[in-house]
C-alpha positions in Angstrom: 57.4 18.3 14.6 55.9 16.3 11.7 52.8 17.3 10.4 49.7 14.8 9.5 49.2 14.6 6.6 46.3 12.5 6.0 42.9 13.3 7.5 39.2 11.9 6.8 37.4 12.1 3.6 33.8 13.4 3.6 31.2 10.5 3.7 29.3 10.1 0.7 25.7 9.9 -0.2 23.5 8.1 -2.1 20.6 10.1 -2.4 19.3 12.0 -5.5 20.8 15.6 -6.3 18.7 18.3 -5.0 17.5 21.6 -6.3 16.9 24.4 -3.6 13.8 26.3 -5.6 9.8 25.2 -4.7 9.1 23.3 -7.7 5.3 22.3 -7.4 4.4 19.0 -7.8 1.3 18.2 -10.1 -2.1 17.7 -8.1 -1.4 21.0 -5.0 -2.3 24.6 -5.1 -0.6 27.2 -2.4 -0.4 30.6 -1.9 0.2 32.9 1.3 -0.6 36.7 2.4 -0.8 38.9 5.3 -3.4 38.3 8.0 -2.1 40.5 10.7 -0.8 37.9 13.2 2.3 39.4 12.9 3.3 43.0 14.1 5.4 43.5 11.2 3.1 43.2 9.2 4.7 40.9 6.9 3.2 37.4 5.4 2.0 35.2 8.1 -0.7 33.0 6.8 -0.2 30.3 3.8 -2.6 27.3 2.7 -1.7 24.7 0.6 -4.3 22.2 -0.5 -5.0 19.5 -3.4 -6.2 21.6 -7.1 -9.8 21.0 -7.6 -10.3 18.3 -10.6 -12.8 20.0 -13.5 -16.2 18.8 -11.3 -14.9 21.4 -9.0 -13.9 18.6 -5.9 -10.8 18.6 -4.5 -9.6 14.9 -4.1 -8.0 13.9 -0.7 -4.2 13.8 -0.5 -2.9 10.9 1.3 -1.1 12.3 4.4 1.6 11.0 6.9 3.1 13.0 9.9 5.8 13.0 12.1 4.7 14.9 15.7 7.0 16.7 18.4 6.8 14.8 21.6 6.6 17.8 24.0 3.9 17.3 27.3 3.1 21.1 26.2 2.5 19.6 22.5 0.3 22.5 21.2 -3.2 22.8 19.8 -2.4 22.9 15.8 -0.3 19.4 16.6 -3.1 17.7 18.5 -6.2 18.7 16.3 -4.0 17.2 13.4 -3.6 14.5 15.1 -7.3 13.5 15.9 -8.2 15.0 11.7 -5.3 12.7 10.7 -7.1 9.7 13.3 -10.4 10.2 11.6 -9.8 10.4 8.2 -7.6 6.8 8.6 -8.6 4.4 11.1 -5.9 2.9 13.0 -3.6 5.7 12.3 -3.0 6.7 16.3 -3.4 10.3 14.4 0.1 9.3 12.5 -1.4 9.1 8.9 -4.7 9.8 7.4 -6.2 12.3 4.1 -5.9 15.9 3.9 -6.8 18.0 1.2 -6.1 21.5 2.8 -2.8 22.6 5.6 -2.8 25.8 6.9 -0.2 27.7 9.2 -0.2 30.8 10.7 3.0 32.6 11.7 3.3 34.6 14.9 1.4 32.8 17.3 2.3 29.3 18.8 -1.4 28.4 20.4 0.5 26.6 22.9 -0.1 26.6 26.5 -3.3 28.2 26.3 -5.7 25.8 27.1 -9.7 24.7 26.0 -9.7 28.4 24.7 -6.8 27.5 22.3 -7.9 24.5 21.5 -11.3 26.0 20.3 -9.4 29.1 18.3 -7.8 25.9 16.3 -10.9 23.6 15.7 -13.0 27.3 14.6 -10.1 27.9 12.4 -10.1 24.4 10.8 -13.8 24.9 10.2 -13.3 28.2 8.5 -10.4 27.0 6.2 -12.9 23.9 5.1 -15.5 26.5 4.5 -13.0 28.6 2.0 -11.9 25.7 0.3 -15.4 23.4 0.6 -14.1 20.7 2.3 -14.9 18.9 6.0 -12.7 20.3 8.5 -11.3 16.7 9.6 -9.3 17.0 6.1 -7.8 20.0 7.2 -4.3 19.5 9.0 -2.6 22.7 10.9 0.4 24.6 11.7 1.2 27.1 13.9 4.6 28.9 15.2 5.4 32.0 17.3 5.3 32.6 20.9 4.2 30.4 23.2 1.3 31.1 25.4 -0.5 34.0 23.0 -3.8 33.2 21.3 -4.9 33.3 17.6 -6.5 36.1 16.7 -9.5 34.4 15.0 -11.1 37.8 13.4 -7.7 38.3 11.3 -7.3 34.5 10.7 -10.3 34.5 9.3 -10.2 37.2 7.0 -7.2 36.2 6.0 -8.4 32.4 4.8 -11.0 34.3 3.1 -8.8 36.8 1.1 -5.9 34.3 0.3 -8.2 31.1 -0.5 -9.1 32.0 -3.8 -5.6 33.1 -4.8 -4.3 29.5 -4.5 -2.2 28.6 -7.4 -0.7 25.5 -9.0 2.5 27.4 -10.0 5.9 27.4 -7.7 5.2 31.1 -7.2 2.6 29.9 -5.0 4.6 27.4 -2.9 7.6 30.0 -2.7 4.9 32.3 -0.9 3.9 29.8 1.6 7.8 29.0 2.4 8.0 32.5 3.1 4.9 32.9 4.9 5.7 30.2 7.4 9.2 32.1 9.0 9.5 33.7 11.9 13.1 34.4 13.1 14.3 32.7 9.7 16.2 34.9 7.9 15.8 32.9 4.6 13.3 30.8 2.8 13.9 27.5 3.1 12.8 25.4 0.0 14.1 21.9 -1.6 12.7 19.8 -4.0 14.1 16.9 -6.3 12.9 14.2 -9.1 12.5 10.8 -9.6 11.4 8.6 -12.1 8.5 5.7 -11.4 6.9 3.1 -13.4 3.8 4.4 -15.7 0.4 2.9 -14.7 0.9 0.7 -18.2 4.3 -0.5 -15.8 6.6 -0.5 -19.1 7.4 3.5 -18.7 8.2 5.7 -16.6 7.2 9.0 -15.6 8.7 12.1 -13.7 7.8 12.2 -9.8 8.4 15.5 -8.0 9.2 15.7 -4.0 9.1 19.3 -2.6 9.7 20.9 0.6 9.2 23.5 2.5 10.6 24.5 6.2 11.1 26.7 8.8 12.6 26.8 12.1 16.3 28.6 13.2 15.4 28.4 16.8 14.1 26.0 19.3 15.9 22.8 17.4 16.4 19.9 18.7 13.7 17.6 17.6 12.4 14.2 18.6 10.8 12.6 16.0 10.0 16.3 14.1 11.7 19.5 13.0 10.3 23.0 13.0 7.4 23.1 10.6 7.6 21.3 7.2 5.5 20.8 4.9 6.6 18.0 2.3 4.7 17.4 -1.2 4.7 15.0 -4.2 2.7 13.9 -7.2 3.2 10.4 -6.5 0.6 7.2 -6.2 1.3 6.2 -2.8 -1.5 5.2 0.7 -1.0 6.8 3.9 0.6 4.2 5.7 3.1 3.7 3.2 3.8 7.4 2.8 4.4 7.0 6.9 6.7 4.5 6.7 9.0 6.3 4.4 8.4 9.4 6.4 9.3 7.6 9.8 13.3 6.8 8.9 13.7 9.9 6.8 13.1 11.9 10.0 15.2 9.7 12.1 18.3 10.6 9.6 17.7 13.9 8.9 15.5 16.1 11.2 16.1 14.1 14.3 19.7 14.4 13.8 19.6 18.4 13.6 20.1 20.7 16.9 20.7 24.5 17.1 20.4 25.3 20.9 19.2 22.1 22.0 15.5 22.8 23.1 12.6 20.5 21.5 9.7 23.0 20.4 6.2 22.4 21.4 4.8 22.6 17.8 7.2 20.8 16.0 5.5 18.7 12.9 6.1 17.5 9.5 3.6 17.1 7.1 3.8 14.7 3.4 1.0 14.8 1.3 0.9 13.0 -2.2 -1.6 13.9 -4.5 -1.7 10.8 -6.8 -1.2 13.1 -10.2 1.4 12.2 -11.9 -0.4 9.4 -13.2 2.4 6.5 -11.9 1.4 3.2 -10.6 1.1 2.6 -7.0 4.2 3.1 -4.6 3.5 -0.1 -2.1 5.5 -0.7 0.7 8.9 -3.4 0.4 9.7 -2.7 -3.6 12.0 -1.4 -5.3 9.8 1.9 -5.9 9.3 2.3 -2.5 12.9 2.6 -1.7 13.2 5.4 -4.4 10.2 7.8 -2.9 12.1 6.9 0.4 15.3 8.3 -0.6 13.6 11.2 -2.6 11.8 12.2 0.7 15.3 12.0 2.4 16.9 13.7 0.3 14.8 16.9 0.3 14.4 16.7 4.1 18.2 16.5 4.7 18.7 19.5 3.0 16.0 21.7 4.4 17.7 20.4 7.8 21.2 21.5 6.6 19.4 25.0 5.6 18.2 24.9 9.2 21.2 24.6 10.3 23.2 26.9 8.3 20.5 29.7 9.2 20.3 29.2 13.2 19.4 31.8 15.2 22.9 34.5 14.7 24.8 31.6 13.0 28.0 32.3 11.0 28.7 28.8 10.4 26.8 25.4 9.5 28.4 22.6 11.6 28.4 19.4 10.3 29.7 16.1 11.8 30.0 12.8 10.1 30.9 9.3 11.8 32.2 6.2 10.6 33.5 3.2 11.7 31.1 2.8 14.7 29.3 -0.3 16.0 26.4 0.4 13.8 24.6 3.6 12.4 22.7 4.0 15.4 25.8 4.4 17.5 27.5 6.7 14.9 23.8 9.2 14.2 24.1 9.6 18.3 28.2 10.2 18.3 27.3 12.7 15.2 24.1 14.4 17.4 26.2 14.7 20.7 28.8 16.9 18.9 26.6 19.2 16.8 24.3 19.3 20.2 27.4 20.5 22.3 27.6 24.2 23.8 31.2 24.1 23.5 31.7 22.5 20.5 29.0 25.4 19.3 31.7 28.0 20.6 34.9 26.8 19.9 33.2 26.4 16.0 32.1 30.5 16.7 36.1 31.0 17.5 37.4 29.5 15.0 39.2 27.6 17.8 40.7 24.0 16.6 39.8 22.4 20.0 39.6 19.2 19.2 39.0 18.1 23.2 35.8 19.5 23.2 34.6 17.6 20.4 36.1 13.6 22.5 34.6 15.3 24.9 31.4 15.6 23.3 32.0 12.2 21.5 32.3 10.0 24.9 29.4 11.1 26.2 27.1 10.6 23.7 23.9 8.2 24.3 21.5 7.1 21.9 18.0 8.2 21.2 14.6 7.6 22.6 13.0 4.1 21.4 10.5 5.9 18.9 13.6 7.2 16.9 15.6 4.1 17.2 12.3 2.0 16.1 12.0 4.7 13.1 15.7 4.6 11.9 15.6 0.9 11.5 16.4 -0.6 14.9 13.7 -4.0 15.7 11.8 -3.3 18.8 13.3 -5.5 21.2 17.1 -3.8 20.7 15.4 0.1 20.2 14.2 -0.9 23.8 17.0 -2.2 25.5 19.6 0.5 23.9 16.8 3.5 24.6 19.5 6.2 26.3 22.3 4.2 26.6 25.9 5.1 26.0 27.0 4.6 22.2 30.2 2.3 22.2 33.4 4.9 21.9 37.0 3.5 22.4 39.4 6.5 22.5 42.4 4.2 21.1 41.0 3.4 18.2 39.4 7.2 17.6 40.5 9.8 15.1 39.3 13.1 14.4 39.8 15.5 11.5 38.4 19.6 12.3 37.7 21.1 8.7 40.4 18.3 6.8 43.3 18.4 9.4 43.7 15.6 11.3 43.8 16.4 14.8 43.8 13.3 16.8 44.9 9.8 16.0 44.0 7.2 18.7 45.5 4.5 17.0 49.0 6.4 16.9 48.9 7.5 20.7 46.4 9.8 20.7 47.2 13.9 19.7 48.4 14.9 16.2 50.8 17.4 15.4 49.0 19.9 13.1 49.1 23.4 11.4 47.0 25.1 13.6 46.7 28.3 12.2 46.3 26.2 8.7 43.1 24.8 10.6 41.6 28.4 12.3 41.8 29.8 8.1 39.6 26.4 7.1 37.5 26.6 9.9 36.1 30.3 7.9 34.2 28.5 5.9 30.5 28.4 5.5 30.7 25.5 6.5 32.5 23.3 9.1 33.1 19.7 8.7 34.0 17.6 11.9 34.7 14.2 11.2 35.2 11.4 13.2 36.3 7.9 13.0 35.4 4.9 15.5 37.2 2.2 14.6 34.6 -0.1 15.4 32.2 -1.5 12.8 30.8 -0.2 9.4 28.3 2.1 11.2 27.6 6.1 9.6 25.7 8.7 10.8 25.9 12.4 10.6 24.4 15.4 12.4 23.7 19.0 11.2 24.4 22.4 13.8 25.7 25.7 14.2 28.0 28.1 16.1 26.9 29.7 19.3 26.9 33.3 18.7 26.3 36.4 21.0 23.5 37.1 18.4 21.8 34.0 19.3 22.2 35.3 23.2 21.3 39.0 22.5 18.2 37.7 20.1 16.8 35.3 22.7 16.8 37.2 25.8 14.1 39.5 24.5 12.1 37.7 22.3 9.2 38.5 23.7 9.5 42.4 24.5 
């Protein structure tokens, strides 16, 4: 039997190095404590909101979301929506002005109806009380079970005690990271730096991108991830700031999936404060394309911490695609795989079972037309390829499981390989699955996790 001895190199990026730490960005103030929402009593309420200038007024942050597309969407995503609509007309509740977001941890207020809906708009009022704003620059976050109610008495006190602690220091923003887990077993923090022009336009000045996420259960988003909250000092307007937000998602976010569900309070906030004293990002330059792939950047790896931290994970799944008709094609191959159950075991079992992930592969179909449109696609085509199968031709297919080559469809299919050399690789902290189509110069990748009996055990009794 001959071994392979070639396989498939890792793709490479182009985006700018990231530090995992919550390094503030000039012009924001955060900080985070314990309100009670949470039986375990530990920190479930944070607030981040723009630093007061020296008259004492906080100036409004321009502010773009992404949105989870769930019919049971719940109350903190639509009362965003309708601050972000008002504060930015035109928006459709996509991008607006903010100067204050707030999230509270234990509670989802979803499902619960006109009486949720009021808990949120009461709380929104109390935050821009605290912080002497108008409640429609307020945005809102909430995560926990679905179905419960806010306890508004605790919320409030707790806005009132943890509003004048705000601080511009990353102490601050590490304690709202932290505050906004739930099942999350670590903070999840990312944050990189980029140089723009100075407002003279000969210099330059350091511009900071910061983020901070939760979510390890529940994944598999649709134009969102779990919460996020994204910030940076640079000079950019809200419809801008949305469309770099809009393709960033697509490639990142939307390509994560732990167990396959889509939660019902999924959002991602960005907020720029204008304080770093830069010149104007405006959309189709060259600046543009550098906050773009700053904001990528940190959100692809706050998905790969995600990922890596899934509900019982041992082992962060990650599948890269080349040679497919285009990237759309190759981002849905990458999704399918990471997506599958079986893949998701065989990755837990250290099992080499390269079948499951063809398997996977050949069914894959693209995303919705609102992702497709984000990631690039012109409407016309992100309608007519909405769902359908991405383009897959098993002889011209290879596959490599954790840099053995395991299938070669261009040599007759199955590859002799060191199996056992394989399950030892496969220990890793992380499991690359690569794949090549043979078809174009598309990429894509996709971020995931092992199916554990953790993730089982912890799921069946959530709630008691």
């Amino acid at each position: 039997m001959t071994i392979a001895t070639t396989s498939l190199a890792a793709l490479p990026t182009a985006l700018p190095p990231v530090e995992r730490r919550a390094a503030m960005p000039l012009g924001f103030v955060a900080g985070a404590g314990v309100a009670g929402i949470k039986a375990s009593g530990r920190p479930d309420l944070a607030i981040v909101a723009t630093q007061p200038g020296h008259d004492g007024v906080r100036p409004s942050a321009a502010a773009a979301a992404v949105f989870t597309p769930n019919a049971f969407a719940a109350a903190p995503v639509r009362l965003s929506q309708a601050h972000l609509a008002a504060t930015e007309a035109g928006s459709a509740g996509r991008f607006g002005w903010a100067t204050a977001v707030i999230s509270t941890s234990g509670s989802a207020n979803a499902a619960t109806g006109a009486a949720g809906d009021a808990d949120q708009a009461e709380i929104a009022e109390l935050l821009a009380a605290a912080l002497d704003t108008t409640s429609e620059q307020t945005l809102l976050l909430s995560t926990g079970i679905i179905g419960t109610r806010l306890p508004l008495d605790r919320v409030g006190a707790g806005i009132a005690a943890i509003a004048p602690t705000l601080s511009p220091t990353d102490a601050g923003l590490t304690a709202a990271a932290e505050a906004l887990r739930t099942t999350d077993s670590v903070t999840k923090v990312a944050t990189t730096t980029i140089t723009l022009p100075d407002l003279d336009g000969h210099t330059v000045r350091a511009v900071r991108v910061t983020g901070i996420a939760k979510g390890v259960g529940m994944i598999h988003p649709r134009m969102a991830t779990m919460l996020s909250i994204v910030l940076t000092d640079a000079t950019v307007d809200p419809a801008t700031l949305h469309g770099l937000l809009r393709p960033a998602a697509a490639r990142t976010w939307n390509q994560l999936s732990v167990d396959g569900d889509t939660s019902t309070n999924d959002t991602v906030f960005v907020l720029a404060s204008r304080a770093a004293g830069v010149a104007a990002v405006t959309a189709g330059t060259r600046e543009a394309v550098e906050l773009g792939r700053a904001l990528e950047a940190v959100a692809r790896d706050l998905a790969r911490q995600q990922a890596a931290d899934g509900e019982g994970a041992t082992t962060l799944i990650t599948c890269q695609v080349s040679g497919a008709r285009d990237d759309a094609d190759a981002r849905a191959v990458a999704r399918a795989v990471v997506s599958s159950s079986l893949v998701k075991a065989a990755a837990h079992g250290r099992d080499p079972n390269w079948g499951r992930i063809a398997g996977a592969a050949g069914n894959a179909t693209l995303a919705g037309e609102a992702v497709l449109a984000a990631a690039g696609l012109p409407a016309a085509a992100a309608r007519s390829r909405s769902g359908t199968a991405a383009e897959l031709d098993p002889d011209r297919l290879r596959i490599a499981i954790a840099g053995h080559l395991v299938f070669d469809g261009t040599a007759g299919g199955p590859v002799p390989f060191n199996r056992e050399a394989a399950r030892a690789a496969m220990e890793a902290p992380e499991l690359l699955i690569r794949l090549d189509l043979g078809l174009g110069d598309g990429t894509g990748e996709a971020f995931g996790c092992d199916l554990t009996e953790t993730y089982v055990i912890e799921n069946s009794e959530y709630t008691t």
